[in-house]
N, C-alpha and C positions, 0 to 999 in steps of 0.2 A: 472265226476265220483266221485262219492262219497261211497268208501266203506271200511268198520271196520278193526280195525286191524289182528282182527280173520281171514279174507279170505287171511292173506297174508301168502306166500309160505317159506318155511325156507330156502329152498336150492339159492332163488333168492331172498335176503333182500333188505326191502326199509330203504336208508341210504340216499338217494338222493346224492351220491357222485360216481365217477369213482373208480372203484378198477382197478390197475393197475399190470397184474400177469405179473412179467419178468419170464418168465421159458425157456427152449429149447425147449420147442415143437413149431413147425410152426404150424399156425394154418392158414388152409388156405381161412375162410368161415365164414360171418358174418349175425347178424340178426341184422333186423333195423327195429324198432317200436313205431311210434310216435302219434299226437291226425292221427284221420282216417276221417274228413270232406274230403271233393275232394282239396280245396286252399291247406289244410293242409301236404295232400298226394304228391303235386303236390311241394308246398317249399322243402318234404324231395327227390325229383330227384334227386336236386343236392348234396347233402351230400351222399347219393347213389350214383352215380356217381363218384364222387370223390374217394370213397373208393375201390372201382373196380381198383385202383393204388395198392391197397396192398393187395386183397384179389383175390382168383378165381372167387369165387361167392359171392354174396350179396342177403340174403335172405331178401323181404320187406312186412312184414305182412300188410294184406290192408284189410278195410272194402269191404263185398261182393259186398254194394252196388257199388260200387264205380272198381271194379276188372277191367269191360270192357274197363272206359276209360283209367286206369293207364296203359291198356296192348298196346294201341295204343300210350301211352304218352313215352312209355317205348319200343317200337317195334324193336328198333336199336341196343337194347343191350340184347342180350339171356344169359348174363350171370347175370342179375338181374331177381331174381325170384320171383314172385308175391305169396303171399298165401292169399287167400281169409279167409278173417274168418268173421263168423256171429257178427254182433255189432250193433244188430239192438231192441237189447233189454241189460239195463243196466247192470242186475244182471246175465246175461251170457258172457260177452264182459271179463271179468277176465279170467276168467276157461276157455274159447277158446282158448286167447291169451297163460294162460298157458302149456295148451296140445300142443300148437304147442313148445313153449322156453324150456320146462324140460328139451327134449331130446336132445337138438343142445346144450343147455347149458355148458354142458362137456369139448365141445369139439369146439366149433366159439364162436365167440368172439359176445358180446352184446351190441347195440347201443339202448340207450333208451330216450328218449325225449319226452315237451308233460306231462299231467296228469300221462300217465304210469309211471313218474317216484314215482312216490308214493307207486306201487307197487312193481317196479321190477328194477333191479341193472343193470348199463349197468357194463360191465366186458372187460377190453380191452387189449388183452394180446401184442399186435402186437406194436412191438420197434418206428415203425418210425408215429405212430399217437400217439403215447406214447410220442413221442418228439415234435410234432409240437404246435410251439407257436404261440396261435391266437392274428390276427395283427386287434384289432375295431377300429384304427384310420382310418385305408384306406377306410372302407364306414361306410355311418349311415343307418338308414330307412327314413329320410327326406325327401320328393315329397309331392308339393301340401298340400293335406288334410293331409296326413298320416307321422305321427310325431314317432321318439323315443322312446316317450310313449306309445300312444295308438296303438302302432304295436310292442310291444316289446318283445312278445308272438313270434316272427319270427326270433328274437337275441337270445331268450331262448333259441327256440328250437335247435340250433347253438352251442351255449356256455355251453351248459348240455353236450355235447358232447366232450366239447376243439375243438371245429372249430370256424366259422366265419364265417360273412354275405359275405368276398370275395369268399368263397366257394359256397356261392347258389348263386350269382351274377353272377361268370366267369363261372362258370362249369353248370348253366340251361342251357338248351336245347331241345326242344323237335323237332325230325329229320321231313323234310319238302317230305310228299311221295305224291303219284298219286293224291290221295280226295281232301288234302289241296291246292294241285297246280289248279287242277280242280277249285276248289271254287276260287281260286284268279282271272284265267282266264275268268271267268265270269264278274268280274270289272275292270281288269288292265287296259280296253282301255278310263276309265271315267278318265277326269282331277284331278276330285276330292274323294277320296273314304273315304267316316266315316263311322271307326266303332265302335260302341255303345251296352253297357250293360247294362241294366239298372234298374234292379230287381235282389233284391239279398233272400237268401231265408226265411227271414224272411216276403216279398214278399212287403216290402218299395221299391219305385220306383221313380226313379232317374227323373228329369222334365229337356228335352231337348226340350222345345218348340223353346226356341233362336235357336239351330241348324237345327232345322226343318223349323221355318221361311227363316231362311238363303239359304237353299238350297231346299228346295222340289221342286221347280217349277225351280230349275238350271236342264237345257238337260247334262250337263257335270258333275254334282256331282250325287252321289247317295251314301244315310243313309242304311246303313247297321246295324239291329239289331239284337242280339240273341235271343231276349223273344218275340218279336213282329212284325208283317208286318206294318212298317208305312205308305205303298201305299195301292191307294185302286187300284181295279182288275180291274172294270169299266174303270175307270179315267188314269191310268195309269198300265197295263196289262204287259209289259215290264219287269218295274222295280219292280213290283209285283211280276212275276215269277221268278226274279233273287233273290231277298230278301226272298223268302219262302227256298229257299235253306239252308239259312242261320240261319234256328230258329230252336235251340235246337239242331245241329247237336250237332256229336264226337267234345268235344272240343280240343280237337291235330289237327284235322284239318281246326281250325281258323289260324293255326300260320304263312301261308303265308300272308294270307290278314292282320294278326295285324304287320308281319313284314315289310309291303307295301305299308301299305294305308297310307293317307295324313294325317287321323286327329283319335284321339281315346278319348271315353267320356266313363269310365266306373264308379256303385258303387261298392262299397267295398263289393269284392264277392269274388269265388275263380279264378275269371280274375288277381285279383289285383296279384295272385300269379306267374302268365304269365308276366304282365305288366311290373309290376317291376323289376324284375332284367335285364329286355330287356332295359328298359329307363336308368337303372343307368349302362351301359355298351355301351348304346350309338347304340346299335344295332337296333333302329327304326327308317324310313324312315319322321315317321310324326313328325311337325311343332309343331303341337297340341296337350298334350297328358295331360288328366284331370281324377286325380282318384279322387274321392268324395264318402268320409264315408255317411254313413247311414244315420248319426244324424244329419246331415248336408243338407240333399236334401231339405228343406224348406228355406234353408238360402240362398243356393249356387243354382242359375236358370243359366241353358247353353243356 
């Protein structure tokens, strides 16, 4: 986002800092609005989540496109609220966001993260996030590819706040219902289960020939993709019909099979934002688990 100082609002200033109001009012109802990509939406769960400690409701502004799947990623908790807003055009993604923040302004408290903070102030009246102090020794963002650095945009969005990556780490989760159990059921009984991502939306694509060699013609594993059926229907009808399930579903309900399967090969998409705090908590079942950035799929072959 890149826009003038002139479209910016007086009553919500950009200072890029917390204002901290001790006052006596209880305030019982927060907004939280951060970048709106799906990974993007999908990191602020957990900070959402967490604040559901001190607040009734949590209001989570979300791009439209994107509404369906945060409402299934989000289905467990009816006290986070979803608002869709249009952001599918630059020079209206301001003025949406701000007809929705004017009016809660007053009166809930503001969590802001992400490019927004450029325009708009988080405001954080509430005593006890007011007090807590973020602990960055207990985790880093180090796995595989993804370093410190070039994920640091996920500590930002954290630390803009006075929280921490132990907070999107312990507290993600997205609840395991019918669909997802469904889909797992489908492979539980294979020795082996990969699952693989491997196009991300710039639409570079991840080279798991090694994993394919490895296993295609195993009776007892089966490659599980999202973007693509790697059997063919002829040759193998079975596992054909069982992997078309799996491409482009709801992604909320991958999250039996990613918490299940033996082996996971994803790039750097909004998987990574599933992936990761599952692996740095120790929460997955597979042996195997390989995230690989983008700029990297020439170097790095699976």
């Amino acid at each position: 986002m890149n826009y003038s100082k002139s479209r910016r609002r007086s009553i919500i200033v950009n200072t890029n800092n917390i204002v901290n109001t001790n006052t006596n009012a209880i305030v019982t109802e927060a907004y939280y609005l951060s970048h709106n990509g799906l990974g993007d939406l999908i990191i602020s769960t957990s900070a959402v989540r967490f604040l559901l400690k001190f607040y009734n409701r949590v209001h989570l502004l979300c791009s439209h496109i994107h509404h369906e799947q945060m409402k299934l990623i989000l289905i467990d908790e009816p006290r986070i609220i979803l608002i869709p807003v249009k952001m599918n055009a630059e020079n209206i993604i301001f003025e949406n966001c701000y007809n929705v923040l004017k009016y809660a302004f007053p009166i809930c408290d503001m969590y802001i993260c992400g490019g927004f903070t450029k325009l708009f102030l988080s405001t954080i009246r509430n005593e006890y996030i007011n007090a807590y102090v973020p602990n960055n020794e207990l985790y880093n963002l180090r796995y595989d590819t993804i370093t410190d650095e070039n994920s640091k945009f996920i500590y930002e969005y954290y630390n803009t706040i006075n929280l921490d990556l132990r907070i999107y780490y312990e507290y993600f989760n997205i609840p395991s219902v019918t669909q997802s159990r469904e889909l797992y059921d489908l492979v539980k009984d294979y020795k082996r289960v990969i699952f693989t991502q491997i196009r991300c939306s710039s639409n570079i694509k991840l080279n798991i020939d090694g994993v394919k060699s490895k296993y295609m013609k195993d009776d007892d594993a089966i490659i599980l993709c999202n973007d693509e059926n790697i059997y063919d229907e002829a040759t193998n009808p079975t596992k054909y019909n069982i992997c078309q399930r799996f491409i482009k579903n709801n992604i909320a309900w991958y999250i039996d099979t990613i918490l299940n399967c033996n082996e996971i090969y994803i790039i750097d998409s909004c998987f990574i934002a599933i992936v990761l705090p599952l692996v740095k908590t120790n929460r997955l079942k597979a042996d195997i688990v390989r995230i690989i950035r983008r700029d990297l799929v020439n170097e790095i072959l699976l």
